[in-house]
N, C-alpha and C positions, 0 to 999 in steps of 0.2 A: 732610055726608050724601052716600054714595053716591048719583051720577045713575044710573036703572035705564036710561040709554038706549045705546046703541052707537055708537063711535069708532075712526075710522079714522085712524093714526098715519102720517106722510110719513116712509119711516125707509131711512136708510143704513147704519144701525148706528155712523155715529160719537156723540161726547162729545154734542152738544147733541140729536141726536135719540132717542138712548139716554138720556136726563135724560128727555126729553119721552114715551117712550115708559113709565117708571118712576112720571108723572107722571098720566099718562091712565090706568093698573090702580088708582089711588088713588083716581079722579076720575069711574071709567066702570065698569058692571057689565061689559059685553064689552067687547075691545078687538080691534083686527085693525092690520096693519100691511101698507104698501105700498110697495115697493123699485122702483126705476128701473134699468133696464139702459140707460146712451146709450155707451156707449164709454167708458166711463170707464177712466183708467189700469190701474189694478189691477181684474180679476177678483176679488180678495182682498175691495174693498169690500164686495160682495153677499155672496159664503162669510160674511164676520163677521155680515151681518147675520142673512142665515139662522140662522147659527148660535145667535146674542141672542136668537129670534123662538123659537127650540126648549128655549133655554136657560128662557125665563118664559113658556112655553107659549102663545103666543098665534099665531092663523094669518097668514101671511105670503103676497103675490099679488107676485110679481113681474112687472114690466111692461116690453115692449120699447118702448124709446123712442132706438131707433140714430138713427133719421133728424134728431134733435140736433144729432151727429155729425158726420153730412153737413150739416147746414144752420149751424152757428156752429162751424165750427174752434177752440180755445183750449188751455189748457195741461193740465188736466183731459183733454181725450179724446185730446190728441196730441203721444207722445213726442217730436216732431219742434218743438215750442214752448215754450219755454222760460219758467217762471214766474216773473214779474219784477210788479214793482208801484212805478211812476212816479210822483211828485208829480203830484196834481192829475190822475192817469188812473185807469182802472180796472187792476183788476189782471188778469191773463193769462188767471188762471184763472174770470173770471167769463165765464159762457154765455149767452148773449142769450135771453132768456123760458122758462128752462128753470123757474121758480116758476110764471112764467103755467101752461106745460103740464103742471108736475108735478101744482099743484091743480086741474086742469081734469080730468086723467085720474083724481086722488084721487076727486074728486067724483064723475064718473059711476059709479068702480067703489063708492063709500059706497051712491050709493044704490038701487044693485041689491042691496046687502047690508042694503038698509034704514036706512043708518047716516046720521044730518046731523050729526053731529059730526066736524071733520079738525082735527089737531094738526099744529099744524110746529114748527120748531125756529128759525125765523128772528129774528132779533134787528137792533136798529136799535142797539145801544152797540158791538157789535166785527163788525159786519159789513161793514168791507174796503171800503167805498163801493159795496157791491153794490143799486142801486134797488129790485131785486124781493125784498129786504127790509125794505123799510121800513113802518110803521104803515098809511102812506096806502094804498101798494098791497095791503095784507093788508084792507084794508076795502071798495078797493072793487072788490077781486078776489070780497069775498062777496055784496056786491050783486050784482054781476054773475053769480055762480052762480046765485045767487037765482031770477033775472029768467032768467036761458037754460033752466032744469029745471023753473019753477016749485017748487021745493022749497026747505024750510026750513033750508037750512043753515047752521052756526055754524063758526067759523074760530077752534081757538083758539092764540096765542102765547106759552107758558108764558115764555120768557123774552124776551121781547120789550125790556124795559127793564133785560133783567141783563147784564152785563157778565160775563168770564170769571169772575173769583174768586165773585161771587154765584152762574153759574151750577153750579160747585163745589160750594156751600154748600149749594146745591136739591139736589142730590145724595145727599147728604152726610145732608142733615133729611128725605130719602125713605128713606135707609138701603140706599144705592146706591153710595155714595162708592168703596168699594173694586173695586167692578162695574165701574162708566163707567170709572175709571183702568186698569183691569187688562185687559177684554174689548172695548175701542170703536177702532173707525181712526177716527182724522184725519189722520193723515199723509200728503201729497200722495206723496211716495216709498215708499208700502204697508205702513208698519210699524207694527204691532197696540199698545197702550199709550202710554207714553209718545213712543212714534217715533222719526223720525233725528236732531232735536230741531234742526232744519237748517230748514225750510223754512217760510215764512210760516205753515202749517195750525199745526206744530208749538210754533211760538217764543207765537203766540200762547198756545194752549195754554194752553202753560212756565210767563208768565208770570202766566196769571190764577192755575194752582194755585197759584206760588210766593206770592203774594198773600193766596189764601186759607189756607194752612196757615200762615203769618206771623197771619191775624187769628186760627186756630184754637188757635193756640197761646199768644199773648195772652190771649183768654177764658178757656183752662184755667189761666192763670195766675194770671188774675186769681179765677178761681173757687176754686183752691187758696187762694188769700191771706185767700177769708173766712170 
């Protein structure tokens, strides 16, 4: 049953928050969505999502959040760093409390909008060893909105427990599949779709789809068979 209440979507326009955003119109009678400007590589990110955000008609707040930028240098806002990911480190391109600040600013702008509802895209199965992904912090990042706004807000993390190929498949059972693959950046090198199919964003990817169109294909097989 549709929730009559409103939701505010964290969205970049890549694969997982383009799932998440397909997932909230399902889930929410209104939906809004909220884009981050810190310097990130490509300009390119924000255009796609704009563009996503026009494409399924939903209103779109873009937020300046440079001072990111200046405050945790990493490979994300600076050509001059190079993305690499070490045994046992984090990888290059993670940004030091850029979750804390992104749901911090989600929040106050939801609920000037009214909205206690905020969607992310964050996941604890391929998320890169990045902390401000994880279960814990998504919970008591919502206490803590909670308690600082007094207000009742809910956090929710559509794929929190899915791994690429499943998160494929939510796509895919939203009837989105050909959307997210065709119209979403992940590509840390700014290339729309499938990418330069080179760098951590994309191999990941690569290889949940490869994955999931192996299990899709199987089922149709086996579905043929009876």
């Amino acid at each position: 049953m549709l929730n009559e209440e409103k939701a505010v979507v964290v969205f970049s326009g890549g694969q997982d928050s383009t799932t998440c955003l397909f997932w909230a119109k399902q889930q929410f009678a209104e939906v809004e969505v909220v884009t981050f400007d810190y310097g990130q590589r490509h300009k390119l990110e924000i255009e796609c999502a704009a563009a996503i955000a026009r494409d399924l008609n939903v209103q779109q707040t873009v937020l300046d959040m440079s001072l990111l930028n200046q405050l945790a240098p990493n490979a994300l806002t600076r050509t001059d760093v190079e993305i690499t990911h070490e045994e046992g480190e984090l990888p290059s391109t993670f940004v030091d409390g850029r979750n804390l600040l992104f749901l911090s600013f989600a929040a106050i702008l939801a609920k000037q909008k009214g909205a206690r509802h905020l969607v992310t895209g964050v996941c604890e199965t391929d998320f890169s060893g990045y902390p401000d992904c994880r279960d814990s912090f998504v919970k008591s990042m919502n206490v803590t909105l909670n308690l600082s706004m007094d207000y009742p807000f809910v956090i929710h993390t559509p794929l929190m427990w899915l791994d690429k190929a499943q998160t494929w498949k939510m796509s895919d059972d939203l009837g989105a599949f050909d959307y997210v693959r065709e119209r979403t950046l992940t590509c840390y090198n700014g290339v729309i779709g499938d990418g330069c199919g080179e760098c951590p964003a994309c191999k990941l990817r690569k290889a949940g789809l490869d994955r999931y169109m192996e299990q899709r294909s199987a089922g149709a097989s086996v579905g043929a068979d009876v």
